[in-house]
Each structure stands twice: as C-alpha cells, then as structure tokens.
C-alpha positions in Angstrom: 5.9 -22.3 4.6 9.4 -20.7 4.0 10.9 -19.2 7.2 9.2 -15.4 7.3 6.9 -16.0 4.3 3.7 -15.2 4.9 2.0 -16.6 2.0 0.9 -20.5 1.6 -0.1 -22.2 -1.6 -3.8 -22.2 0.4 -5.2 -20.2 2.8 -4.4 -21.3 6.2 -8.0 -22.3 8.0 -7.9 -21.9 11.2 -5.7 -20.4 14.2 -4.9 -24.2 15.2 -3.5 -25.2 11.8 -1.7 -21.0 11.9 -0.1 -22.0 15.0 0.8 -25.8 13.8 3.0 -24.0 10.9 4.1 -21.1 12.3 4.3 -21.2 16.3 2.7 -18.9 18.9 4.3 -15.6 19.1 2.0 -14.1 21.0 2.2 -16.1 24.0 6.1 -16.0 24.1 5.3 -12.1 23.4 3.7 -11.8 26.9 6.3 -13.4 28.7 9.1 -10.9 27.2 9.3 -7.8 28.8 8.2 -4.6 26.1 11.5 -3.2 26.0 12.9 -6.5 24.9 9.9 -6.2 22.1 10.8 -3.4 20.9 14.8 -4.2 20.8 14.2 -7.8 18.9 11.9 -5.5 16.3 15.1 -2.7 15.9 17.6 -4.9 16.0 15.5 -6.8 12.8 15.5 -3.8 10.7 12.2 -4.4 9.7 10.8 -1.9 7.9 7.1 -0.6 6.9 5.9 -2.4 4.2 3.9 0.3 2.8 5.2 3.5 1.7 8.5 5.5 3.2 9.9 1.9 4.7 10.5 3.9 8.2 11.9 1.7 10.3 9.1 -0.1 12.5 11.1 -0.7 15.8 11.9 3.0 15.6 8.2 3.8 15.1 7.0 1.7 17.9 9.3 3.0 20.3 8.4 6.3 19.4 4.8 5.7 20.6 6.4 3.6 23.7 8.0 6.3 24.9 5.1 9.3 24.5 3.6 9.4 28.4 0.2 9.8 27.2 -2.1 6.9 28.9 -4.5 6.3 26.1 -2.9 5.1 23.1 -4.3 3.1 19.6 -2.9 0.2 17.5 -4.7 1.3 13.7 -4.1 -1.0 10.6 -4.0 0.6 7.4 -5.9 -2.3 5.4 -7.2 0.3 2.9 -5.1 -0.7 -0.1 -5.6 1.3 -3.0 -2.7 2.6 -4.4 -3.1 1.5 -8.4 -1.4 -2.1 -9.2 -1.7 -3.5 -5.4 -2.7 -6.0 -3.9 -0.5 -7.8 -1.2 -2.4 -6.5 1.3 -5.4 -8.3 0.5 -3.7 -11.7 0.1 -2.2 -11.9 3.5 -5.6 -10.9 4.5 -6.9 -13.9 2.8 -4.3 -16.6 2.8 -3.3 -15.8 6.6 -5.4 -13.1 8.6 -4.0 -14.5 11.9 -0.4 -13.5 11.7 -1.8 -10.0 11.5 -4.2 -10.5 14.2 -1.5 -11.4 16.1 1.2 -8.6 15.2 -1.6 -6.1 16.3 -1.9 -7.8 19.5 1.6 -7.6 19.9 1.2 -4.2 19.0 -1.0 -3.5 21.3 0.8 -5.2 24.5 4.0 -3.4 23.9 2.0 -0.1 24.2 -0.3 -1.5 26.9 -3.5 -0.4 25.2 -7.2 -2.4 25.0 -8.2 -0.2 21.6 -7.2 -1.6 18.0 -8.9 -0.2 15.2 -8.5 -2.2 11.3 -9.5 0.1 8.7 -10.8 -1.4 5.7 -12.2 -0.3 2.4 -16.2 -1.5 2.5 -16.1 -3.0 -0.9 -13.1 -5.6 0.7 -16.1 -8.1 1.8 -14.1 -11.2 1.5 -10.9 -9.8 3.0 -13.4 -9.0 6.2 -15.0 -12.4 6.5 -11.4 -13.7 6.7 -10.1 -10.9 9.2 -13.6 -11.3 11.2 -13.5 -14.7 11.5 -9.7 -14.9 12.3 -10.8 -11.9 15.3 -13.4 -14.8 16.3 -11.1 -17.8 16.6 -8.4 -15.9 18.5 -11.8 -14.8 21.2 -12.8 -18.3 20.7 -9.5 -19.4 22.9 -9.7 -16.6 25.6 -6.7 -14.6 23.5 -8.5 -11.8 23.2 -9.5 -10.3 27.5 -9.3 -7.0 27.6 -9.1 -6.0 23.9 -11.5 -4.2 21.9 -11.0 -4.9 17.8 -12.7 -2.9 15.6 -13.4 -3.6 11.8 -13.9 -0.2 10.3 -15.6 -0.4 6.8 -14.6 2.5 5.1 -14.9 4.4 1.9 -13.3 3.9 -1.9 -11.3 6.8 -2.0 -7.6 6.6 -2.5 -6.8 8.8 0.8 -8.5 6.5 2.7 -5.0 4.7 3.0 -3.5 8.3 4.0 -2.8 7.8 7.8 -3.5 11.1 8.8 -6.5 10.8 6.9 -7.5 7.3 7.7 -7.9 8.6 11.8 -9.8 11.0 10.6 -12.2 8.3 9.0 -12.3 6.3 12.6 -13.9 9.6 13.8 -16.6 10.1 11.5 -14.9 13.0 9.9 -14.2 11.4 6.5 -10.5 10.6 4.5 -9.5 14.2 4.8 -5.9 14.5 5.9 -4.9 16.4 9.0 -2.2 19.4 8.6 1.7 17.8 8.1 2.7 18.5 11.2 -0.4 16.2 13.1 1.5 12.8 12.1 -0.2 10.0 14.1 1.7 10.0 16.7 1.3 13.8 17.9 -2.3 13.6 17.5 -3.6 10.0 17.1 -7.2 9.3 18.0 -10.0 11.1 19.8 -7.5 13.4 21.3 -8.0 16.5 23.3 -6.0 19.6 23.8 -4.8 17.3 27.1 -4.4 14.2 25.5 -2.9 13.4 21.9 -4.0 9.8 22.1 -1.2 8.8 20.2 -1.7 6.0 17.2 0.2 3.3 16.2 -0.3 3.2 12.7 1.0 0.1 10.3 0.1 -1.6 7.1 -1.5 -5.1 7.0 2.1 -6.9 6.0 4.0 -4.8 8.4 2.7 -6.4 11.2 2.2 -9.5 9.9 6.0 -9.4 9.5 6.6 -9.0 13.5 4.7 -12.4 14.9 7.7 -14.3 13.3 10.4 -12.2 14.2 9.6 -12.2 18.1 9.0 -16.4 17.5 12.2 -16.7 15.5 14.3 -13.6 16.8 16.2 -10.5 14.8 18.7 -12.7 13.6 16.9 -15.6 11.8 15.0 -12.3 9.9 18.3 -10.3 9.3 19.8 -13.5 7.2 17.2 -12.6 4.7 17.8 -10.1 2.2 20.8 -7.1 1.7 22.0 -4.6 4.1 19.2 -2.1 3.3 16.6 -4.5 3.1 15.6 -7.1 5.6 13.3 -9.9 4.9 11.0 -11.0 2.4 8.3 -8.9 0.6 5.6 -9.0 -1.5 5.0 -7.6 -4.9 1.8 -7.5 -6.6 3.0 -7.5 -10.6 0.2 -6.6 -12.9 -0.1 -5.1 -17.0 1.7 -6.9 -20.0 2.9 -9.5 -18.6 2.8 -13.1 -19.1 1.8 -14.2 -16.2 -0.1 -11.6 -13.3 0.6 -12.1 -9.8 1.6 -11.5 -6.5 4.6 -13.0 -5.1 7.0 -13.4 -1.8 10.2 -13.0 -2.7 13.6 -12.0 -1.0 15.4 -8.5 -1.1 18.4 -8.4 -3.6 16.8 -10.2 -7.0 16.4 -7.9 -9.8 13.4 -6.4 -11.3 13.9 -8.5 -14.2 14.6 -11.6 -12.3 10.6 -10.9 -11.4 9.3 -9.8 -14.4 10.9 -12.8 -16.0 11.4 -15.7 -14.0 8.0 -15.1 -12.2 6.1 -13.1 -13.8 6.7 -14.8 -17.3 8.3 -12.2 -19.6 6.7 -9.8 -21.6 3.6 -10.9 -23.9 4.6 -12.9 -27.3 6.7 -10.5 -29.8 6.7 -7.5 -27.7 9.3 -5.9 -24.9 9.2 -4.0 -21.5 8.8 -0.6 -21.8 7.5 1.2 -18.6 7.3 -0.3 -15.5 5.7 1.9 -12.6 5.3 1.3 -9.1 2.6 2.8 -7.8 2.0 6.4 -8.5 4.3 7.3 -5.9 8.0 7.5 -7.4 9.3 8.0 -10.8 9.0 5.7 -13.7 11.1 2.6 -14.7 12.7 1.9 -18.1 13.7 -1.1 -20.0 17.1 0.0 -19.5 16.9 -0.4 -15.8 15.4 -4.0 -15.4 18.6 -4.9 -14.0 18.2 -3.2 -10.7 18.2 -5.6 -7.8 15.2 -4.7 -5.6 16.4 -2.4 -2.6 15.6 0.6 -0.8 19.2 1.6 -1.6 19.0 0.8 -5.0 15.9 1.8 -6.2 16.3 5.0 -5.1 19.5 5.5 -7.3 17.5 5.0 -10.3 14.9 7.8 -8.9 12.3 5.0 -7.7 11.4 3.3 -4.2 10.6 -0.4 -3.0 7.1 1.4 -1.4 4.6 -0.9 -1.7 5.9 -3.0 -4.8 3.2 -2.7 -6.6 5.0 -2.7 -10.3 2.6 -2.0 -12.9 4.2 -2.9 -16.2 3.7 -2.1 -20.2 5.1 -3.2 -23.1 5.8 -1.2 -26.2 2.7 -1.4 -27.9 1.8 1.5 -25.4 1.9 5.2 -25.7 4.0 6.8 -22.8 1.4 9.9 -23.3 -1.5 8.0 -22.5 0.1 6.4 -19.7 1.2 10.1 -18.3 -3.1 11.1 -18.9 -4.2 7.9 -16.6 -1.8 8.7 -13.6 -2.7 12.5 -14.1 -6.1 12.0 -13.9 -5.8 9.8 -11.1 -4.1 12.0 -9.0 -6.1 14.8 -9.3 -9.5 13.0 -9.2 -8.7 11.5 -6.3 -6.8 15.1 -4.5 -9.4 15.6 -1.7 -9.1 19.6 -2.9 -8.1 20.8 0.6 -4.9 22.5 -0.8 -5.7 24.4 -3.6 -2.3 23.9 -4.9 -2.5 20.2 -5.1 -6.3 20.3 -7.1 -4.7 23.4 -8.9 -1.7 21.8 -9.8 -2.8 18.5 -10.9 -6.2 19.8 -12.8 -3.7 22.0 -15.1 -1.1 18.8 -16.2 -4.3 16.8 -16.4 -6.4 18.7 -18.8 -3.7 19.8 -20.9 -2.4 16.3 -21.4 -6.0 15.5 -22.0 -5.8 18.3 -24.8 -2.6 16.8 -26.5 -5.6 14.5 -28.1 -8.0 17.0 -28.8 -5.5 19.1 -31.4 -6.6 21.8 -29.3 -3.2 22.4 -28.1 -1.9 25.6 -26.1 1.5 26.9 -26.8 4.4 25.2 -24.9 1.9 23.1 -23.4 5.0 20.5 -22.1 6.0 22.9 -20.2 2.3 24.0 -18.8 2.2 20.4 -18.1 5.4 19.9 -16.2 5.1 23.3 -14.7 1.5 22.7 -12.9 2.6 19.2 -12.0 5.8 20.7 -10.2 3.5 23.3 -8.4 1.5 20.8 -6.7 3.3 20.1 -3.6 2.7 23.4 -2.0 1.9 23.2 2.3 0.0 20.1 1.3 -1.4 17.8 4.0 -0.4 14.4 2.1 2.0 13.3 -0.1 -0.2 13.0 -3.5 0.3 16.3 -4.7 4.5 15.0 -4.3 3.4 12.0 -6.5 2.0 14.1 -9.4 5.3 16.2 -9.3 7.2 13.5 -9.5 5.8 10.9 -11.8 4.5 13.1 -14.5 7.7 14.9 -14.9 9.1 11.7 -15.0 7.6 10.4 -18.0 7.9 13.6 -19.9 11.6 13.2 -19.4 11.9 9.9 -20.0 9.4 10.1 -23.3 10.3 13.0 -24.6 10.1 12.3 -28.4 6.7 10.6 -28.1 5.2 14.1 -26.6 6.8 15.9 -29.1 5.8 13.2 -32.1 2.0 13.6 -31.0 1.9 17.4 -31.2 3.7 17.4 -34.9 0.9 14.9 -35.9 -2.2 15.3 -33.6 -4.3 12.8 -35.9 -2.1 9.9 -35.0 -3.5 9.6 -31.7 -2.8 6.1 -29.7 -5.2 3.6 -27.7 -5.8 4.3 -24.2 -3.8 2.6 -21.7 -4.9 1.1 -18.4 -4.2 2.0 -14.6 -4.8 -1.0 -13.3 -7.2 -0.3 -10.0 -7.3 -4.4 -8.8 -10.5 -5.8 -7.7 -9.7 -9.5 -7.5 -7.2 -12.1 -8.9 -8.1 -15.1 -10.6 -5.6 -18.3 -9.7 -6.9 -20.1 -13.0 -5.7 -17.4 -15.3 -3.2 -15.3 -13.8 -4.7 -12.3 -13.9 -6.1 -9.8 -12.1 -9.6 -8.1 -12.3 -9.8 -4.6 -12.4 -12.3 -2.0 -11.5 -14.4 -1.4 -14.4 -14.2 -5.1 -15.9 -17.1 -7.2 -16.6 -17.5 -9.1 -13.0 -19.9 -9.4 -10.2 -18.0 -11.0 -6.7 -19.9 -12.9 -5.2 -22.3 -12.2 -2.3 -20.1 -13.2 0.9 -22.2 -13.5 4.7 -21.3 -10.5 6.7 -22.1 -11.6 10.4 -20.0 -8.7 11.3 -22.2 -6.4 10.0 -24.6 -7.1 13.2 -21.4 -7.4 15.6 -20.3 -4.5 17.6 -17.2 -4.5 16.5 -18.1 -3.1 13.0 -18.3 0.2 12.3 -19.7 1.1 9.0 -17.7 4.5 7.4 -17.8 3.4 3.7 -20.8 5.6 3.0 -19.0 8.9 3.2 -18.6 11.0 0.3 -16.5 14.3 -0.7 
C-alpha cells in the first residue's frame, strides 16, 4: 500500500498482516506524551474527512483542553449522504486502522468509553469492524476500553453528530439545538457535567494511525496547501466505470471522471455532477477544477465527503432538482417547522411542474421556500435545500422555463443514487431500491455486550 492510502486491492485479514504493511501506531502512540499527539495531528493539517473539513488537531485539542473528567471518542460510521460510500470501504478493506485511530483517540483524551455508530442495515461493515474489535482484545490491546457497536437506524440524520448522540441515548436521530455542538454537551451529560464527545468520521481517524507512525511531514508532502493527504471519492451515475477511489489533493475533477472513472457513457457528455446534497451543483464547464477545499469552493462547491454523483445529458436538470428536493424534505426530522415548511413547498411545486397543474411564478415559489429553509434550524439540511435547489434553477434555467411552455413534454426520472453495495466485477454500485438480496452475514455481535441495538427507532 501507497504511503497514507488506506485502501488495498484486498481487504487486509488480520491485525498481524495490518501491522506487517502498515506498522504499529498505537504502541509508539502510548509512548508519546498527548500534547506531542495532538501537535503531530496540527502540525499535519489533517482535516475531517466528512463534511466542513475542520481541522482535526484543532478539534481534538478542543476536547483536550475542556476540564471535564468524563469524556467520549464517537465514530460517525452512519454514511448516508446520497452517492457515498468511502466510509464503508475502509470499513471493509481495513477496519483496523480505524480501530486504531479511535484508540488513539481515546488515549489522548484519557477516556475508557468509545462509542461506533453504525446504520443496522451495514451487516457486513460490522462483521469486519466486530471482528477487527476482537483481534485487537485478542492481543491484550484493548485493557481498560469499553467499544461499543451501536446499530442504528436508516435515516439520513443519523450521520448528524448532534443527532447521532442523541441516538447513543436512546432518544433517536433528532438533532440537539445549534449551540449543543458535541463538545459542549457530548454524552449522558448533566447540568454538572457536559461529558464532552469526540466526534469523527470513519476515514478521519483512519487517517491519524499513519500520521503519528510516519509523522506531520511525510503526510504534509501529499497534496496542495489547503489540502493535505489523500482522499477518497466514491464516483457513481453515468459513468463508464463506478467506483470509489484514493487519490491525492490537486487532480482535477475531470482527471477523475476521466482517467478513473472512465468518461462519460458512449455518445453522450457530462452534464451535472453533484456532490452530495450538501453544496451547489457542478457543470461541464467546471470539470477542470483541481480538487481542493480552496478551489472548490470558488466554483460555489466543497470537497465534503466526495461523494460526486454524476449525469450525462440525456438527463433533465428538473428532474434532478425533484429527487434532491424530495430527499431533503423526506428525510427533515420536522423539528423546525421552517426546514419541513421550506422544503415541502419547493418539493411539491417542482413535483407540480409535471402535473400541468402549475401555480403562477411557481420558480420563484420554488426558490423562495427553498431559501426560507434555514431558519434557527438544529442541522444543516435545511442549508443544503437552500443551496442546491437554487443552484440548479440558476444553472438550468431554460430547461424550467422549456417545461412550463410545453408541460406534455415531460422527461424520465432521474436517479439519486442511495448506495447499498458495490459490485468489483461490474463497476457499479447497487442502489436502494434495485433488484438484490445481500447475503445473510453471522452476527456474533448481536449476543456480545458490546452491541447496542438502536436501528429500530422510527420518527
């Protein structure tokens, strides 16, 4: 494996084989002293690999420095923003460099409590992370640490942090007020105690194992100024060739869509590429931006979770704007009315741009109650639907306009890809709703005490 990748051709089997490519960071971990943790991890520049990209050595310290005894390492392994799946392959290909970040985790904030938090439905992601938990107790690396696999529900919030504690506590993937980030109130906390939470995605601390083993440096050579190290992006839609791949900071979108991703599909072209539902929309005309924090956001888009979710022009922009709508506001929890309000109103009347049913100035009614989402909300989704909707009404203007002037010419549906599995032998992903059964795994966990079953809950 390349320096800092995390991803093999094969999974890698066992802790022995982990530690025979990669080294043992933990051990060399315990010898540092925490502050010289946490400078290694600033001094990288790593940043989370999930959303915002807030730097993690600054996060870390944050928690470090909070007096408060009792203290929680969580792993956000809930992946379900539309288009992803990184997350689940480091899970699969290489569970221990993430058992072994969280332990790092875990002795720089001198704490015994680390919590994963996992959608139920992941059941061979679990085996991998359960048995990985099992080979690192196997070797006496595990005294005095409680891991807990917490199987939780389907629901796109479920990956919300605020919302994801809530989960651990039985309340459900509600998110807490804005101003009750993780680490103000983290877990089981008391008007005392805040119990503050560490809180990280699954590639985020796989990232730090190697960066303590190697040091800042060695990770720092990778990349650009704004973006250290290699990530992962999960490239679904009309491509050629579906995927996820580890590659370096500084290539341009089109260098993945093309050189690994195979180019679009035989006689068509790139039309929309979205990342996520989380940022605003990418055009043909901007394939050439290198990915970057820096730089994505000067085209009005973000690295986030690099989840790039592509179509060709044989799709309708409209259609697209009804999935990620719909999305959005089925899966608002409906805590801030605003949000639910919001979202409901761009969704429906998008839905009625097909029904010849239209309202007068009902662009606007759309881009209006998609802007009027993010009022005192709790979570960012209501900011997603503001954004991306607007987005590609902007971008697409003429095809909103074209389908009111002739309402009988309505175009196929598109896709938003929600990614169940991924298929080596034909490059493509299998999405929710597709034609598939996975097959029955063994869930010894089930009966372990570690396990904690939350996947049940419903709004």
């Amino acid at each position: 494996m390349k320096e800092h990748h995390l991803l093999a051709d094969r999974p890698l089997l066992n802790l022995d084989e982990y530690h025979h490519v990669k080294g043992d960071a933990l051990t060399k971990a315990k010898n540092m002293p925490r502050e010289k943790i946490l400078e290694e991890l600033k001094t990288s520049l790593l940043r989370g690999r999930g959303g915002a990209g807030f730097p993690t050595g600054q996060k870390w310290q944050t928690l470090y420095d909070d007096p408060c005894e009792k203290k929680f390492v969580v792993v956000n392994a809930a992946e379900g923003e539309p288009g992803t799946f990184k997350d689940r392959i480091v899970m699969r290909k290489n569970p221990f460099a993430l058992i072994e970040g969280t332990l790092i985790a875990a002795y720089v904030l001198n704490t015994s409590e680390i919590y994963i938090c996992i959608k139920g439905s992941f059941h061979f992601e679990m085996s991998r992370v359960y048995a990985a938990i099992e080979d690192f107790r196997s070797k006496g690396l595990l005294e005095g640490i409680n891991i807990y696999l917490v199987a939780g529900p389907e629901d796109y919030l479920y990956g919300e942090e605020k919302a994801m504690l809530n989960v651990i506590e039985g309340v459900g993937p509600l998110p807490r007020e804005a101003h009750y980030p993780p680490y103000i109130k983290g877990l089981f906390s008391t008007p005392q105690n805040s119990n503050p939470a560490l809180v990280n995605n699954v590639e985020t601390y796989s990232r730090v194992p190697e960066i303590i083993l190697k040091g800042a440096d060695s990770f720092l050579s990778i990349g650009t100024e704004a973006t250290k190290g290699p990530f992962i992006c999960t490239v679904s839609g009309d491509v050629q060739q579906e995927g996820i791949f580890e590659v370096i900071p500084g290539i341009t979108l089109r260098e993945l869509l093309y050189k690994y991703a195979g180019g679009p599909r035989p006689g068509r072209e790139f039309k929309v590429i979205l990342n996520g539902v989380s940022s605003a929309v990418i055009t043909s005309g901007n394939l050439d931006v290198p990915l970057d924090y820096n730089e994505m956001a000067k085209i009005g888009s973000w690295l986030g979770s690099c989840s790039f979710i592509v179509y060709d022009d044989e799709r309708s922009a409209v259609r697209i704007a009804q999935e990620a709508a719909y999305f959005l506001f089925e899966e608002s929890c409906n805590q801030c009315p605003p949000c639910k309000g919001g979202l409901g109103v761009a969704s429906t009347h998008i839905d009625q741009m097909f029904s010849g049913h239209q309202v007068k100035s009902i662009l606007e009614i759309i881009v209006n109650g998609a802007k009027s989402a993010p009022r005192e909300n709790r979570c960012y989704l209501p900011a997603q639907g503001s954004i991306i909707i607007p987005s590609l009404m902007k971008a697409f203007r003429k095809e909103f306009e074209t389908l009111l002037e002739n309402p009988d010419l309505v175009p196929p549906k598109v896709v938003l890809p929600k990614i169940v599995d991924y298929m080596n032998r034909t490059s493509k992903f299998v999405l929710k709703g597709d034609a598939y059964q996975e097959q029955a795994i063994p869930a010894p966990w089930k009966e372990d005490k570690c396990f904690i079953d939350r996947q049940n809950y419903t709004r």
